[in-house]
N, C-alpha and C positions, 0 to 999 in steps of 0.2 A: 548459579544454581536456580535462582527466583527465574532469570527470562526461560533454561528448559523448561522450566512446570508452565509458566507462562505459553509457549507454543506446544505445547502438551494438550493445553486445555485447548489453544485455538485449535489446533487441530483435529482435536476431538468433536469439537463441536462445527465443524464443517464436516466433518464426517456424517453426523447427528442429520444436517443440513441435507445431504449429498442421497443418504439413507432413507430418509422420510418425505423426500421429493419438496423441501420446502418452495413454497413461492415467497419468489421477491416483492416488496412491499414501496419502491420507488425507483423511478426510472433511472438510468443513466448512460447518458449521451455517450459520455468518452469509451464505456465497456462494450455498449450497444445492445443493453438489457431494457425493460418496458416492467414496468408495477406486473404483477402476476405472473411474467416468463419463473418457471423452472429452475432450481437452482441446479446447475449442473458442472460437469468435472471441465467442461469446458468455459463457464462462467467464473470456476473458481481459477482458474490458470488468466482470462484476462484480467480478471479480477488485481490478482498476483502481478504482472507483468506491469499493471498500470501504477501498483507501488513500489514497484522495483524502481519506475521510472522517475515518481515524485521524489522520492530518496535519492536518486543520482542526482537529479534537478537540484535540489535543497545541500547536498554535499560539495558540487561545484558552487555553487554560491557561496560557501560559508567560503571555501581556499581563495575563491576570488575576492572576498573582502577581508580574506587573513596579506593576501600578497599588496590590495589597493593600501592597507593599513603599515604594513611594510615599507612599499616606496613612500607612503605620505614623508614627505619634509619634514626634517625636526625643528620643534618649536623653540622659540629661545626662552 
């Protein structure tokens, strides 16, 4: 119940964003945004896309050191 109200709010307040033309206040390489560009509906999707990607990244990692942990050899 806490994480709906939780993207409830974020949601909302990218809306807030989206509505009031906010500008962005620090560049970033990976999205391809610059300090003052525009917040927009297409800044919010790669925005999105580049966390979908860190969270896959970080989920494979975790199985691959659940499966390294597995094969390790047992100790005596």
């Amino acid at each position: 119940m806490e994480d709906m109200a939780t993207g409830e709010i974020r949601l909302s307040i990218l809306w807030e964003w989206l509505h009031k033309r906010a500008k962005l206040t620090a560049d970033d390489e990976q999205v391809g945004v610059k300090a003052g560009d525009t917040f927009t509906s297409g800044s919010v999707l790669a925005f999105a896309r580049r966390g979908i990607r860190k969270t896959a990244t970080r989920r494979q990692s975790g199985r691959a050191r659940r499966v390294e942990s597995h094969d390790a050899p047992d100790r005596p």
